[in-house]
N, C-alpha and C positions, 0 to 999 in steps of 0.2 A: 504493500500500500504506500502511496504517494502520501507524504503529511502535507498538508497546504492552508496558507490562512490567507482568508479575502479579506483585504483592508478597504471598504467602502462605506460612504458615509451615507449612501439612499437604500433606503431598504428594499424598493421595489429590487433594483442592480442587486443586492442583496441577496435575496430572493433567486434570481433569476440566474445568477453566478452559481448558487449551489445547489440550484437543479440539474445546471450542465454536468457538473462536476459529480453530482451524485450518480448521474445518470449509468455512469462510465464502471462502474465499483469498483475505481481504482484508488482514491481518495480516501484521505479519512481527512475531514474538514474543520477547520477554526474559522472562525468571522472575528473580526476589529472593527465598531463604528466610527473609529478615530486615527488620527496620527499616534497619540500619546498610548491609545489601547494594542493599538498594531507593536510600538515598541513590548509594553507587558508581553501581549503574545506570540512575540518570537523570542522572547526568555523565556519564556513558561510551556511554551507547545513547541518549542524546535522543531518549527517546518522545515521539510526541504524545499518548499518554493512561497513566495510571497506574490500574491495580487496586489498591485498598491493602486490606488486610485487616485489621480493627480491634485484635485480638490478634496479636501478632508480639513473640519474643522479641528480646533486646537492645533493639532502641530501638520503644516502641510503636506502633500504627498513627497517634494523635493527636499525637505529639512525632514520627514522622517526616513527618507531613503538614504540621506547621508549618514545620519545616526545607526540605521541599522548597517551600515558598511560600515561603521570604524567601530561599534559596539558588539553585534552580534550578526558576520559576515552572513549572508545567505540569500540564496539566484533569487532575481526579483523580477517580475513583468508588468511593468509598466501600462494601465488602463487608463486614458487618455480620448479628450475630443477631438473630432475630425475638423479640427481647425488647425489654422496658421498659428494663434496664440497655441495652441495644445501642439503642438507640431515644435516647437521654440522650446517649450517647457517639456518634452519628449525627449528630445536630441538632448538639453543637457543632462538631462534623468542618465539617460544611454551614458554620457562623457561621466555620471558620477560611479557610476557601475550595473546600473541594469540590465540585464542579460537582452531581456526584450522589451515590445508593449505589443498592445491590440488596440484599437481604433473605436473606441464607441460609436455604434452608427448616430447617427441624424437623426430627429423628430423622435417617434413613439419606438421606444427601445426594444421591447416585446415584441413588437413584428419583427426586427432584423437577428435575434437572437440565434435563431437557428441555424442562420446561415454562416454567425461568426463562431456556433458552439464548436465545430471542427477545428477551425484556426487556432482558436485558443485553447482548445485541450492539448492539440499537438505542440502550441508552444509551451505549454505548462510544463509538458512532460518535458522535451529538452531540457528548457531551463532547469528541471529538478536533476538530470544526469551535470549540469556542468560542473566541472570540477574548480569554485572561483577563487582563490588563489592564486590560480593565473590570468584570468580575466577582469579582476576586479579593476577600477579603475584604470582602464588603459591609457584615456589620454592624459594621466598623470606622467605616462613617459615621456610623452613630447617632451617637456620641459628639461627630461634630463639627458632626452636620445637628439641629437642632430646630424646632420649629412656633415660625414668625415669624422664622426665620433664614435661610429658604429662600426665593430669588427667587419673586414670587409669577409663576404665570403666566395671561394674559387671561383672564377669566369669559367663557365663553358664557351665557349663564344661561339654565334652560328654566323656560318660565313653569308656575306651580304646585308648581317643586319644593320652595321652603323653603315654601309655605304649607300643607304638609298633612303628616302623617306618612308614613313612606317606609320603603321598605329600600336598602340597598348592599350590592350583593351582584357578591361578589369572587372568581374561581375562578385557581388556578396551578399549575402544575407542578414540572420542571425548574428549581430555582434559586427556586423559590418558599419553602422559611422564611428566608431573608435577607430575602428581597425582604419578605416582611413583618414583619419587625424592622424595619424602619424603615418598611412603613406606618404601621404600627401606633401603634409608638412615637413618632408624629409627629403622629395625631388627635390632638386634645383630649376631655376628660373629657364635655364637656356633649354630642358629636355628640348630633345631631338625631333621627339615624333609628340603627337597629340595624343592623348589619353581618354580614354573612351569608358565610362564606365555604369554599367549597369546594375542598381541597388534595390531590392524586392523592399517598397515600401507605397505607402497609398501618395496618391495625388498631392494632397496638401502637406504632404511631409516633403517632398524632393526639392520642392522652391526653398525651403527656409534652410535645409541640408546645404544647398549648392551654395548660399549665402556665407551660409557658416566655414566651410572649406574656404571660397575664397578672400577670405578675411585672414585664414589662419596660414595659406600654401602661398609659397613664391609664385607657383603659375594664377594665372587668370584661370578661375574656374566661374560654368556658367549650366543652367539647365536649358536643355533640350526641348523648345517648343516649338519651333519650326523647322523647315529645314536650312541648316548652320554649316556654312563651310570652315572644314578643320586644319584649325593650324596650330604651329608649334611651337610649343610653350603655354598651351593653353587645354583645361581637362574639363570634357563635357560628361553632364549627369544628366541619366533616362530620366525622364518626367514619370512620377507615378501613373500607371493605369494604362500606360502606352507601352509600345515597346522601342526601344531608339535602335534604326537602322541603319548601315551605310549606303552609298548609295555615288552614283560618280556623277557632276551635271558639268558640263565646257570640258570634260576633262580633268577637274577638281573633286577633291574628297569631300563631301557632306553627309551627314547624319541628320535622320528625322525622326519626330515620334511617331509612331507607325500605331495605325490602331492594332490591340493584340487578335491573336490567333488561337482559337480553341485548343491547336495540335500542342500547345505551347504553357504547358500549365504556370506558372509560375510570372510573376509580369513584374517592372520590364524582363525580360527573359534573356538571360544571358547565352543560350544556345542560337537563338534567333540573332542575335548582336554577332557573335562570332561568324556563324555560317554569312550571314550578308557580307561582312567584311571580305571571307574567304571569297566569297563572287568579284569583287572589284580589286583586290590587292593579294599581288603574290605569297604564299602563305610562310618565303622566308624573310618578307618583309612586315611581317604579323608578330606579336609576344601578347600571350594570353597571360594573367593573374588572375587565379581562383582564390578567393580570401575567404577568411571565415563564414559560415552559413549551413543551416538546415537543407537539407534534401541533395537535390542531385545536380541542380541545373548548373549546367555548364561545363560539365565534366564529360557527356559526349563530344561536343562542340569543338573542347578542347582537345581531346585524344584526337579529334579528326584532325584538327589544326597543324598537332606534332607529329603524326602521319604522314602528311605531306610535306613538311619539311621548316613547320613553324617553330620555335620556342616558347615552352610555359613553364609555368610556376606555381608552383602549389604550398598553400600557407603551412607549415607545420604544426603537427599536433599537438605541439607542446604552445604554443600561442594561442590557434584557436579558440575561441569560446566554442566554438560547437564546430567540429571536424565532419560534417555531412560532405558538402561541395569539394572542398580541396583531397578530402578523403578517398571520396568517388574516384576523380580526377588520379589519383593515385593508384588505387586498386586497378584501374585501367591498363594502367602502362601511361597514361600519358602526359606524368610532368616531367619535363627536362630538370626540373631541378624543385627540389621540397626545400625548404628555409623557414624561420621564423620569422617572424613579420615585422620585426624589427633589422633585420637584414637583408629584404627585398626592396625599399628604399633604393642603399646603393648599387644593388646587384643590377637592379637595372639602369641606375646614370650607368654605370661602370662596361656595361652590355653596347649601352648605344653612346658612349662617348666617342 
């Protein structure tokens, strides 16, 4: 049995979180109508996963999730509105240590329940296997990891790749915007090629994401809402709910958000990102980075990639918050090279220098 406490202050959400969760009899459940009660019951019921809900009276969803990280560590999923503010106070929840979130639907919460009751069991359960310790605040390392301060690790190097223009193209999930605060924040300004990257997240989270990167990375970073000609030194983010394609117009490289594809489960979809690429640029002018995330996506895409004669990278398990995608990608045959994610940074200036 999974221990789990729902930290929520409306009792309807209340209600309706611990019917999913019953439903499953995987659960043995605790409730907190507070910040201050959610602290009591993660000393007193030592869950292995915490619901926390972003608004909660007396002490809030973000001052109780710090507290429960520096007092009594344990994976936490983040429940939050489908807005821009909730999308802001999300992303730093993510930067303070939570494993995930879900998305409250819009309007009458009862009707949409059903359809998030999957989403959210399935991250439940990841988040209760993460081992945090190593995931807990990631982008606390920025501050102390920089480009040139980071053990360099061996060049494989594929021949052709610094000599032509390129893309890198980088898909994540689960644990993925930490994970790329310090990618990010760790290229340097001049990269070679444009960066390309595809994040499973809803619509109203990938504008305030792409905001937040470009504040904190040397490159220009921007989201994906039209079609955008790519150039270099500058790293584009899918728009939630689309999928970003590549795509060649005069003979120039652009990417667009693509409405999704049923065959394509997962959105934006990092398999679909990859394969279009493969159609318009030679595939040793390609370097795929699978980072942390749940399920599978991108780990075909990618084996096909290194097949034909591309370079990938696959996050290693001791980094990871959740080893799904890079894992896959692994089991495969198809990363040229596994690394910690604090070492693919310069692995790749160092590739395409």
């Amino acid at each position: 049995m999974i221990r789990i406490l729902i930290a929520e202050d409306s009792a309807l959400m209340r209600k309706l979180l611990i019917s999913i969760f019953a439903a499953t009899g995987e659960f043995e459940i605790a409730v907190a109508r507070d910040g201050l009660e959610a602290l009591e019951k993660v000393a007193s019921f030592q869950p292995d996963v915490v619901t926390l809900d972003v608004n909660m009276p007396k002490l809030d969803g973000l001052a109780c999730l710090d507290r429960i990280m520096l007092e009594h560590p344990v994976p936490v999923v983040m429940v939050s509105a489908l807005t821009e503010d909730g999308a802001d106070v999300t992303l730093t929840a993510l930067e303070m240590g939570a494993v995930d979130f879900v998305a409250k639907p819009e309007g009458a919460v009862s009707l949409y329940m059903d359809a998030l009751a999957d989403e959210l069991v399935s991250k439940v359960r990841a988040a209760a296997a993460v081992e945090l310790p190593r995931s807990r605040r990631l982008a606390e390392r920025i501050r102390l990891r920089r480009l040139g301060n980071v053990p360099a690790a061996p060049v494989q190097t594929v021949a052709a790749v610094a000599s032509a223009i390129g893309l890198v193209l980088v898909g994540t999930s689960t644990g993925g915007p930490p994970a790329l605060d310090i990618l990010l924040s760790n290229l340097p300004a001049g990269l070679r090629w444009p960066v390309v990257i595809a994040q499973h997240m809803p619509q109203a989270f990938t504008g305030p994401l792409a905001r937040r990167l470009d504040k904190l990375a040397a490159l220009s970073v921007s989201e994906v809402t039209g079609p955008t000609l790519l150039q270099a030194g500058s790293v584009y983010i899918a728009r939630g709910g689309t999928d970003v394609v590549v795509s060649v117009r005069g003979g120039q490289l652009m990417v667009h958000a693509a409405p999704v594809q049923s065959d394509y489960p997962w959105h934006p979809s990092v398999d679909r990102l990859v394969r279009t690429a493969l159609q318009h640029v030679p595939a040793k002018q390609l370097m795929g980075v699978l980072l942390t995330g749940m399920g599978s996506d991108g780990a075909a895409a990618m084996a096909e990639l290194r097949a034909a004669g591309g370079y990938t990278i696959a996050e290693s398990k001791d980094t990871a918050v959740v080893w799904g995608m890079p894992g896959e990608l692994v089991s495969r045959g198809g990363a040229v090279e596994t690394l910690p994610l604090d070492d693919i940074p310069l692995h790749i200036a160092e590739v395409l220098a």
